[in-house]
Structure formats: C-alpha cells, structure tokens
C-alpha positions, 0 to 999 in steps of 0.5 A, spaced: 500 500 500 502 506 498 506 511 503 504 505 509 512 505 510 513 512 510 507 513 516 511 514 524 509 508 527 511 503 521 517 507 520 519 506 527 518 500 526 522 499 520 527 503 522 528 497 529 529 492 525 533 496 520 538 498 526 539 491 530 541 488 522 546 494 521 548 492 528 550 486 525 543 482 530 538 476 527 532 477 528 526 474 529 519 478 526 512 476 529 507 478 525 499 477 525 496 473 520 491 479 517 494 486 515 500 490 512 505 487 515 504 480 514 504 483 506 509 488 505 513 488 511 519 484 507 519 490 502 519 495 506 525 493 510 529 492 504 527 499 501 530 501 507 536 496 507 537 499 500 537 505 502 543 504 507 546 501 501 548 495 505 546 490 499 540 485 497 535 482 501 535 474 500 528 470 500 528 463 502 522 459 504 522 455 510 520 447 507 517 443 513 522 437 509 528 441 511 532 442 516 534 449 517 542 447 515 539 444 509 536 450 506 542 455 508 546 449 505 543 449 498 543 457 499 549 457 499 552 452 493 554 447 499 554 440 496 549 435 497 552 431 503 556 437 505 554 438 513 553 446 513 552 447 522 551 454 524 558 456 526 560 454 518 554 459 516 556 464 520 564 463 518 563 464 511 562 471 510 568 472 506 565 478 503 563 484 506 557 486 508 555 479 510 549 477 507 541 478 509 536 471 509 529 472 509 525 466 512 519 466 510 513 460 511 516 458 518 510 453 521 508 452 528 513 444 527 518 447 524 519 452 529 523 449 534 528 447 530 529 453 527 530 456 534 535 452 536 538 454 529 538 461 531 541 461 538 547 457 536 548 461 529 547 468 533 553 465 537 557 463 532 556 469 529 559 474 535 565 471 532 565 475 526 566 483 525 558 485 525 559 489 518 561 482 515 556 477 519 551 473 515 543 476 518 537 471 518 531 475 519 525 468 520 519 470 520 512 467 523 505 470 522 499 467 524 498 463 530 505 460 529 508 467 532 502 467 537 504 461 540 511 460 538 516 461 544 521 466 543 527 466 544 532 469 549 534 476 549 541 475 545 547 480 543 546 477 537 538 476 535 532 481 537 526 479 537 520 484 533 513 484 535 508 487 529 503 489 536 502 496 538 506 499 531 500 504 530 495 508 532 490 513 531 495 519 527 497 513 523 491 511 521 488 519 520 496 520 516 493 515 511 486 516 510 488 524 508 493 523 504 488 518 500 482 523 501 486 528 498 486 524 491 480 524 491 477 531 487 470 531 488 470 531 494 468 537 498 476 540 501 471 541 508 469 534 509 477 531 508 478 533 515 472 529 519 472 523 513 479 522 515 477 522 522 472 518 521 476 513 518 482 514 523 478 513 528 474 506 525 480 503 522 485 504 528 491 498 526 488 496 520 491 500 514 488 496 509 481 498 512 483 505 511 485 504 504 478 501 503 474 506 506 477 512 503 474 510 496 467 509 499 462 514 498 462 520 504 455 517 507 458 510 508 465 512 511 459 516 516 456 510 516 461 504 515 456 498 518 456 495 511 462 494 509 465 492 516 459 486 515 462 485 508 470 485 510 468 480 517 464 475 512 471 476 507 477 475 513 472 468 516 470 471 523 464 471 526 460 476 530 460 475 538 468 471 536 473 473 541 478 478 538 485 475 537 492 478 535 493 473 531 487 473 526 488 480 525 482 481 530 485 486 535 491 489 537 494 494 542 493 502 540 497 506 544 498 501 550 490 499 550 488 491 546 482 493 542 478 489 538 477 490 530 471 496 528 468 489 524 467 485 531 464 491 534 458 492 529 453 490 532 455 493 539 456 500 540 463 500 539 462 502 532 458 508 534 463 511 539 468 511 534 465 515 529 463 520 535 470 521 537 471 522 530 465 527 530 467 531 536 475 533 534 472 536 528 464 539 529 466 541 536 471 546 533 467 548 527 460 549 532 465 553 537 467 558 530 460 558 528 458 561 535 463 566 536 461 568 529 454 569 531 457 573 537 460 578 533 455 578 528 449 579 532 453 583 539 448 589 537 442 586 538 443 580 545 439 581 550 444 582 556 444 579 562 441 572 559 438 568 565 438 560 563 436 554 568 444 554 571 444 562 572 446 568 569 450 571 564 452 577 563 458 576 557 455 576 551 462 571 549 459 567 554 453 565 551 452 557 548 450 556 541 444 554 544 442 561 547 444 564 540 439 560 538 433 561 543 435 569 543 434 569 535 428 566 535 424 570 541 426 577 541 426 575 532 434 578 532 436 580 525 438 573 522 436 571 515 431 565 515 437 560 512 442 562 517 437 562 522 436 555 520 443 553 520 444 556 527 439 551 529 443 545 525 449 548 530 444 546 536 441 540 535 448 538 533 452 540 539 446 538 543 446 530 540 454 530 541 454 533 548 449 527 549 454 522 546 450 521 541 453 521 533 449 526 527 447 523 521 450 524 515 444 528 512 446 533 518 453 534 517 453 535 510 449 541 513 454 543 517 461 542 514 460 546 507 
C-alpha cells in the first residue's frame, strides 16, 4: 500500500529492525496473520536496507522437509552431503557486508528447530566483525508467532513484535493523504472523513485504504462494509478478538478489538463520535463566536438560563444564540437562522454522546 512505510509508527518500526541488522543482530519478526505487515513488511525493510546501501535482501522459504542447515546449505552452493552447522554459516562471510536471509513460511513444527538454529548461529556469529556477519531475519505470522516461544534476549538476535506499531495519527496520516486524491470531494469534509476513518480503522491500514474510496455517507456510516470485510477475513460476530487473526491489537498501550467485531455493539458508534467531536466541536465553537460578533448589537444582556446568569455576551452557548434569535426575532436571515439551529441540535446530540447523521453534517461542514 502506498506511503504505509513512510507513516511514524511503521517507520519506527522499520527503522528497529533496520538498526539491530546494521548492528550486525538476527532477528526474529512476529507478525499477525491479517494486515500490512504480514504483506509488505519484507519490502519495506529492504527499501530501507537499500537505502543504507548495505546490499540485497535474500528470500528463502522455510520447507517443513528441511532442516534449517539444509536450506542455508543449498543457499549457499554447499554440496549435497556437505554438513553446513551454524558456526560454518556464520564463518563464511568472506565478503563484506555479510549477507541478509529472509525466512519466510516458518510453521508452528518447524519452529523449534529453527530456534535452536538461531541461538547457536547468533553465537557463532559474535565471532565475526558485525559489518561482515551473515543476518537471518525468520519470520512467523499467524498463530505460529502467537504461540511460538521466543527466544532469549541475545547480543546477537532481537526479537520484533508487529503489536502496538500504530495508532490513531497513523491511521488519520493515511486516510488524508488518500482523501486528498480524491477531487470531488468537498476540501471541508477531508478533515472529519479522515477522522472518521482514523478513528474506525485504528491498526488496520488496509481498512483505511478501503474506506477512503467509499462514498462520504458510508465512511459516516461504515456498518456495511465492516459486515462485508468480517464475512471476507472468516470471523464471526460475538468471536473473541485475537492478535493473531488480525482481530485486535494494542493502540497506544490499550488491546482493542477490530471496528468489524464491534458492529453490532456500540463500539462502532463511539468511534465515529470521537471522530465527530475533534472536528464539529471546533467548527460549532467558530460558528458561535461568529454569531457573537455578528449579532453583539442586538443580545439581550444579562441572559438568565436554568444554571444562572450571564452577563458576557462571549459567554453565551450556541444554544442561547439560538433561543435569543428566535424570541426577541434578532436580525438573522431565515437560512442562517436555520443553520444556527443545525449548530444546536448538533452540539446538543454530541454533548449527549450521541453521533449526527450524515444528512446533518453535510449541513454543517460546507
């Protein structure tokens, strides 16, 4: 997906791994099943690797049949009946930089053997100058990085976790840059579209890629395609979510469920209300000190609520704009008397914890 690695979070995240390989460190990556990371997370690392100018990244496959000193023998040139033990592996970088070997395809079976690979290779590798050392990356997804056991914290082999990689300003980063291509859509909108998305999306970025193509009214009201994508991925609806499926994750420290779990909840609709108030709110706030200025000839001051006084007329809530326009008939042409009672109603409904419907923001964002 375009620009994802070019985003904070997975940047950082590229830039650890890039880091622990220049270090001359293997590493272990632990990805989910479902997700950008499981796709794209090779080519991301070698278009950071390039740009070190360290060299190329080399693919292997992890076949359940072979033992891990067959298959880096073959990669290699080694002869069949030749024994390729982690010390040899490590010794054989004659040139410099040491070669990267990206393994992909490691099950839950194979797993262990690949483990006792790697701590004895790291070892054998400290005995070679870091910029020199061959580097395996191994790679597990699914439920196989769910439960496999990790190794132990090595001088030579750090371990990295795809969880708690993004958050919000990922997501809401993305979603921008996506609506901005999009030319027929209003410029006043692309900021609460890209909240909405942001804000239902979270760690998946292959949801905001999806929903930033739809029409507004199902990005503000994205329960269709949520349904659409839980049928597509085979989860089923009241499932415990999972990292390992793509069905939760850590944001910001706090596991959450993914917004296709959740639409038959409220969890969808807190979203979206989240998504509504950092952009309506400030948009009713301008609205009101606009009709403070515009009308501040005609307020009637002091102004007694059900809460008491007000005495200022930079103190009066858009609801008492409202009311004054409509007893005292202040002079407010019939549309914008109108649109200051939009203001209202949605300040009130989200107040209340309630979201606006897309025929009413449409109303308000212009």
């Amino acid at each position: 997906m375009r620009g994802v690695w070019r985003l904070p979070g997975p940047r950082h995240f590229l830039r650890r791994a890039a880091d622990d390989l220049l270090d001359g460190r293997s590493l272990v990556m632990l990805l989910p099943g479902q997700g950008e990371a499981a796709g794209g997370l090779r080519e991301g690392l070698t278009e950071l690797w390039h740009l070190e100018e360290t060299g190329a990244v080399e693919v292997l496959w992890a076949e359940t049949d072979r033992t891990p000193e067959r298959i880096l023998a073959e990669c290699l040139g080694a002869p069949p009946g030749e024994r390729l033990t982690p010390v040899i592996f490590a010794a054989a970088a004659g040139e410099t930089p040491g070669r990267v070997l990206w393994i992909e395809g490691v099950e839950a079976s194979v797993w262990p053997a690949w483990r006792t690979f790697l701590l004895e290779f790291q070892r054998a590798a400290l005995t070679v100058p870091a910029y020199a050392r061959n580097r395996l990356v191994v790679t597990l997804e699914g439920a196989a990085a769910a439960t496999a056991e990790t190794p132990p914290a090595e001088v030579g082999l750090a371990t990295h976790r795809w969880d708690d990689v993004l958050d919000t300003q990922d997501a809401l980063l993305l979603a921008a840059q996506l609506l901005r291509e999009r030319n027929t859509l209003r410029p006043a909108l692309r900021p609460l579209l890209a909240a909405a998305i942001a804000q239902v999306a979270l760690f998946d970025l292959d949801l905001v890629d999806r929903l930033a193509g739809e029409p507004v009214e199902r990005i503000l009201d994205p329960a269709p395609v949520l349904a659409s994508l839980m049928h597509e991925r085979g989860w089923q609806a009241g499932q415990q979510p999972t990292w390992a499926d793509g069905s939760g994750a850590h944001v910001e420290g706090r596991f959450r469920p993914h917004a296709a779990l959740d639409v038959r909840g409220d969890g969808v609709t807190e979203r979206l209300w989240r998504a509504q108030v950092s952009v309506v709110f400030p948009a009713i706030e301008e609205h009101r000190q606009d009709m403070v200025r515009r009308l501040a000839p005609h307020l009637r001051l002091p102004f007694h609520t059900e809460f008491g006084r007000v005495d200022n007329a930079h103190d009066l809530e858009i609801g008492h704009l409202y009311r004054q326009v409509c007893i005292h008939d202040l002079p407010l042409p019939a549309a914008e008397r109108n649109r200051l009672g939009d203001f209202r109603k949605a300040r009130n409904a989200l107040a209340h914890g309630e979201t606006l419907d897309s025929t009413l923001i449409l109303t308000l964002i212009q």
